[in-house]
C-alpha positions in Angstrom: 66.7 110.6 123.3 69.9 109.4 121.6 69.2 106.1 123.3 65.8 106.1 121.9 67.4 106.8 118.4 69.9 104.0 118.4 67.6 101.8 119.2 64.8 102.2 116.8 66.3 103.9 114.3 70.0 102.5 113.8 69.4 99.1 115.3 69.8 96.7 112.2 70.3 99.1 109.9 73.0 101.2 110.4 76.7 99.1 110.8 78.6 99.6 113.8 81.0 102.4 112.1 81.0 105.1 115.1 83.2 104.3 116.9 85.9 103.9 114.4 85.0 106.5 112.8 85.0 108.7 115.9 88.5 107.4 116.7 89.9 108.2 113.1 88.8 111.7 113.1 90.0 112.1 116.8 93.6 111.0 114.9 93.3 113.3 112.0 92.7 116.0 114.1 95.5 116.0 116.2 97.4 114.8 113.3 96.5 117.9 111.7 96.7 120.3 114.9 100.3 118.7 115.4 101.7 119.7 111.6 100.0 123.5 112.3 102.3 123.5 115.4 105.3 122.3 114.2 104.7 124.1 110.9 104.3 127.7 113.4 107.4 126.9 114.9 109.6 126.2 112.3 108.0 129.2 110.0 106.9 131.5 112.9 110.8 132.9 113.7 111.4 134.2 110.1 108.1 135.5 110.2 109.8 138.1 112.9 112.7 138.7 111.2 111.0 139.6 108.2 109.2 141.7 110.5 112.2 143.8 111.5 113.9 143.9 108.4 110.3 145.3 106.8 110.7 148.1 109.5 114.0 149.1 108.6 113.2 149.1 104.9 110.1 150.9 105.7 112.2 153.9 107.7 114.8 153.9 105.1 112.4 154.5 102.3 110.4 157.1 104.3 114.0 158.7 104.3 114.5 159.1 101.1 110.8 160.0 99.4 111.8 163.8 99.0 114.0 162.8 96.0 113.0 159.7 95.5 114.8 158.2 92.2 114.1 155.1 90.3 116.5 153.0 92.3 114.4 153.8 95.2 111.3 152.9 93.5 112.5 149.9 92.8 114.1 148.7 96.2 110.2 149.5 97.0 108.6 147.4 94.3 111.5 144.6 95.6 110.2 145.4 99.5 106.7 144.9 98.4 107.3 142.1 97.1 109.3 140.1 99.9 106.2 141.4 102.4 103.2 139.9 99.5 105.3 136.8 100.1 105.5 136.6 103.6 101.8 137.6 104.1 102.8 140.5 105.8 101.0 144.4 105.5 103.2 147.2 104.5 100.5 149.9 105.3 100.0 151.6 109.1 102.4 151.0 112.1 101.1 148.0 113.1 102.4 144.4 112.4 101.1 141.5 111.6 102.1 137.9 112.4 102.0 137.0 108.8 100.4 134.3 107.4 102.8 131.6 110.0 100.4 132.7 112.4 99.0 129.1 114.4 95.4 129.5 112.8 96.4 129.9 109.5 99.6 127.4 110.0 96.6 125.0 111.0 95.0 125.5 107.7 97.4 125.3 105.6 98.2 121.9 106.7 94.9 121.1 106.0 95.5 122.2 102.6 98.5 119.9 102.4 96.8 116.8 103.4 93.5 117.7 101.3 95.6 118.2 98.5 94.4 121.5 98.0 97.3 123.8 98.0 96.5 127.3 97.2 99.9 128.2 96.2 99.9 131.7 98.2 102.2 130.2 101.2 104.4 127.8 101.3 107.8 127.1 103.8 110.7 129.0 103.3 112.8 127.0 105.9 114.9 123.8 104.9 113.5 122.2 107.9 109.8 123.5 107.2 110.7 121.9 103.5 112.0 118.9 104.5 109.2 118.6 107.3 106.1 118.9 104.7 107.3 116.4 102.2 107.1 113.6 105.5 103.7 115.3 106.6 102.3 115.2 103.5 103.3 111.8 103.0 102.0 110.1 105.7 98.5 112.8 105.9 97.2 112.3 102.7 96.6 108.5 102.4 95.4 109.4 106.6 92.9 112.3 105.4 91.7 110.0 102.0 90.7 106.8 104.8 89.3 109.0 106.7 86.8 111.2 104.2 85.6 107.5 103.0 85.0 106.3 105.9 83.0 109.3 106.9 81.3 109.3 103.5 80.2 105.8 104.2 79.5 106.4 107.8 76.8 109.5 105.9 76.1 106.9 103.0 74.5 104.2 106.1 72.8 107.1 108.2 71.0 107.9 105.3 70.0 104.5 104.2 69.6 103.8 108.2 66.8 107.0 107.8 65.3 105.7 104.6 64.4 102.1 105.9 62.8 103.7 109.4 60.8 105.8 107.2 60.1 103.1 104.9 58.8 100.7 107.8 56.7 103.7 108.7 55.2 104.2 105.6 56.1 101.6 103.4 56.9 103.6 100.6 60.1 102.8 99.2 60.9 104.7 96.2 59.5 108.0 97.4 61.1 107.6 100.7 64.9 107.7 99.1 64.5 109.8 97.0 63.3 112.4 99.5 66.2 111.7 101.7 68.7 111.6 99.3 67.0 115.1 97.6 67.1 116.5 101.1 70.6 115.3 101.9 71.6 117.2 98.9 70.1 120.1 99.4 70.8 120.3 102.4 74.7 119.6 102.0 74.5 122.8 99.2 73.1 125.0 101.9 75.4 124.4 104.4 78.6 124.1 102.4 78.1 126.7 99.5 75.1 129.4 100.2 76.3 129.7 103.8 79.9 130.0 103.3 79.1 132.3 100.2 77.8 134.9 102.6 80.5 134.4 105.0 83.4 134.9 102.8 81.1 138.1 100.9 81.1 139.5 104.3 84.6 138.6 105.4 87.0 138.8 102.4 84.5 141.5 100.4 84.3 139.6 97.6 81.1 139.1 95.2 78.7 136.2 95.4 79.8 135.0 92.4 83.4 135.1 93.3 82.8 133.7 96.6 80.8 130.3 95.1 83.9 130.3 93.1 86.0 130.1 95.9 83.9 127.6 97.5 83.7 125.4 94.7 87.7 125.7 93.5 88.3 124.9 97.4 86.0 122.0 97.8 87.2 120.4 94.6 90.5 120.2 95.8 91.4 122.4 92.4 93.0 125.2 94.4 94.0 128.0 92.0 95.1 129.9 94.6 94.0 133.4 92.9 91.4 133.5 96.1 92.6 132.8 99.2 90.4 133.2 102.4 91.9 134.4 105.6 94.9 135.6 103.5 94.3 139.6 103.4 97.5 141.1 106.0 95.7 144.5 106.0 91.9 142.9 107.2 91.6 141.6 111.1 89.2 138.4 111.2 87.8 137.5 113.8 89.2 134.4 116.1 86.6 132.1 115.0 87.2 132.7 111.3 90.1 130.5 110.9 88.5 127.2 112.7 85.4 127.7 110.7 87.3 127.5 107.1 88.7 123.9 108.5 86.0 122.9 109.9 84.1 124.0 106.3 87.0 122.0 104.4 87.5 118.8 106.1 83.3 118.1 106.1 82.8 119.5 103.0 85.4 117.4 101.2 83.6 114.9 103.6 80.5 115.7 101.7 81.5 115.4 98.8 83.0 112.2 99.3 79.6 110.9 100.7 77.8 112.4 96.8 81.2 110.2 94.9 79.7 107.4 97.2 76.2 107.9 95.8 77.3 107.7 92.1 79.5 104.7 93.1 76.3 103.1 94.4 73.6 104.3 91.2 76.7 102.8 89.0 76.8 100.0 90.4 73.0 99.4 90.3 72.2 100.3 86.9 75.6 97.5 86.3 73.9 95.3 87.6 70.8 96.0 86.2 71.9 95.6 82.7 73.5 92.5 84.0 70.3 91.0 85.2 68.8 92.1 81.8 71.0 90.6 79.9 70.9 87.4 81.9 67.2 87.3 81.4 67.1 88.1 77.7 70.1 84.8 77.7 67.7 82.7 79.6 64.8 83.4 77.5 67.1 82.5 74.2 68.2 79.4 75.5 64.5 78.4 77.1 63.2 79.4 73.4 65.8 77.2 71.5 65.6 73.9 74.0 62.2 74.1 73.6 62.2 74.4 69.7 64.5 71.3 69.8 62.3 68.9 72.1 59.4 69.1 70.1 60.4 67.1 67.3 62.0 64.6 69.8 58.5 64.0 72.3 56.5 64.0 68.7 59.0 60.7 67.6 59.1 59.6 70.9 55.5 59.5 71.3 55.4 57.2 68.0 57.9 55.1 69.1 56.4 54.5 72.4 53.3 53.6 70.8 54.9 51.3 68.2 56.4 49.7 71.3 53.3 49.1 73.2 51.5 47.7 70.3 54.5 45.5 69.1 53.6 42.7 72.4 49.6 42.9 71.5 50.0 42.4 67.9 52.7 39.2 68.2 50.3 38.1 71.1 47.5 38.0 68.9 49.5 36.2 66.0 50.3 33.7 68.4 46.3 33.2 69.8 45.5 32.7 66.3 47.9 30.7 65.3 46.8 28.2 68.1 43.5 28.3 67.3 44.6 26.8 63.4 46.2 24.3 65.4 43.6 23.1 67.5 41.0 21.6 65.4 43.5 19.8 63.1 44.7 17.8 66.8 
């Protein structure tokens, strides 16, 4: 079947992309996985230190709540505060590993080299400092090469899909803009009304609030003031955190194949008003040369004549003058 595919359908039409593409993603990936790594490591120890010490503040405080004063209220607020910080839930007898968990280490450097950045974690280390300024600076020109190419890789399948249709039924105009109206639709679907009911069913927020989220997210805007896979006291599920990268990276690819299409309807109407122009500059100049030879064939048809007849009438001054001549010998 996919033999079948490449060969009528992508043969001559479609450039051979794949496999670079295939390898470039393969290398952001592991990129990607290899900075959510490094980043649980360096992050994940005070994660359990702040665990501990939140225990000790948590029996300390449970100490003293029969007369609790306002100094106590406040080494509470203060408490609260560290654990909001360190993604950590306050509530039960159960722990949590904190947002510098591998999962969500993963996705935040995915927000890092989409530029994203939520705002709601960030390193605390020197070394998980120091180590985000060098992974950012080599992922984010790495993630922008790859989202293009993918874009155009997207860009050519669907042009590849238009021109099979278009042999089929040799309607051209129609034929694009179905595919392009499906690619859209299609695209809005998967990365907003499907992820909209996702996040309403994981995170409990509103549909409103969750296309919000998505677009915020997608736009690489990143407020930060809604955060998926962020809540310490909700347990997701394992595949929740692989499905918000995997929604990311292809719908910022997405997007980059829709900044592709207004590049390319840009560039046509350009050249469109180019050609115009070209044509209107032609017709001027075809107008005025042929205004100004007129005048010249109408004098040069004169001329010509006056030339012609210039040899007949000396030759016939000359015959008569012989014939004066003649009878007089």
């Amino acid at each position: 079947m996919f033999s079948f595919l490449h060969g009528r359908l992508f043969r001559g039409c479609l450039p051979t992309r794949l496999p670079s593409v295939l390898l470039l993603g393969a290398i952001y990936v592991v990129y990607v996985l290899t900075g959510g790594v490094i980043f649980w490591k360096l992050e994940g120890n005070l994660v359990q230190e702040n665990i501990i010490i939140l225990q000790e503040e948590k029996n300390r405080l449970l100490q003293k709540l029969p007369c609790l004063d306002k100094g106590s209220l406040d080494s509470l607020a203060e408490v609260i505060q560290k654990v909001s910080k360190s993604g950590l839930s306050v509530r039960g007898n159960r722990t949590m590993d904190g947002f510098w968990k591998f999962t969500s280490s993963a996705v935040f450097a995915a927000t890092v080299v989409t530029t994203i950045g939520y705002g709601n974690m960030s390193p605390s280390t020197m070394a998980g400092q120091i180590f985000c300024v060098f992974f950012a600076l080599f992922g984010i020109p790495l993630n922008v090469v790859v989202l293009n190419r993918i874009g155009k890789y997207m860009l050519a399948t669907e042009r590849a899909i238009c021109d099979f249709i278009e042999r089929k039924t040799n309607h051209r105009g129609c034929t694009r803009v179905l595919v392009h109206t499906l690619s859209f639709v299609t695209g809005v679907l998967v990365f907003f009304v499907v992820p909209m009911l996702v996040f309403t069913m994981q995170e409990g927020w509103s549909y409103a609030q969750s296309i919000y989220y998505c677009f915020i997210t997608l736009s690489t805007i990143g407020f930060g003031d809604y955060v998926a896979d962020s809540n310490p006291d909700h347990s997701y599920p394992e595949w929740y955190a692989g499905m918000l990268g995997a929604w990311i990276f292809f719908g910022l690819a997405w997007l980059a194949l829709l900044i592709n299409h207004g590049i390319e309807i840009l560039e046509k109407l350009n050249n469109r008003r180019k050609q115009k122009q070209k044509e209107q500059l032609d017709s001027s100049n075809d107008t005025s040369v042929q205004s100004v030879d007129k005048p010249a064939e109408q004098s040069g048809g004169s001329t010509e004549l006056t030339d012609v007849q210039a040899p007949e009438k000396v030759a016939g001054e000359t015959h008569g003058a012989i014939q004066e001549e003649s009878p007089g010998e």
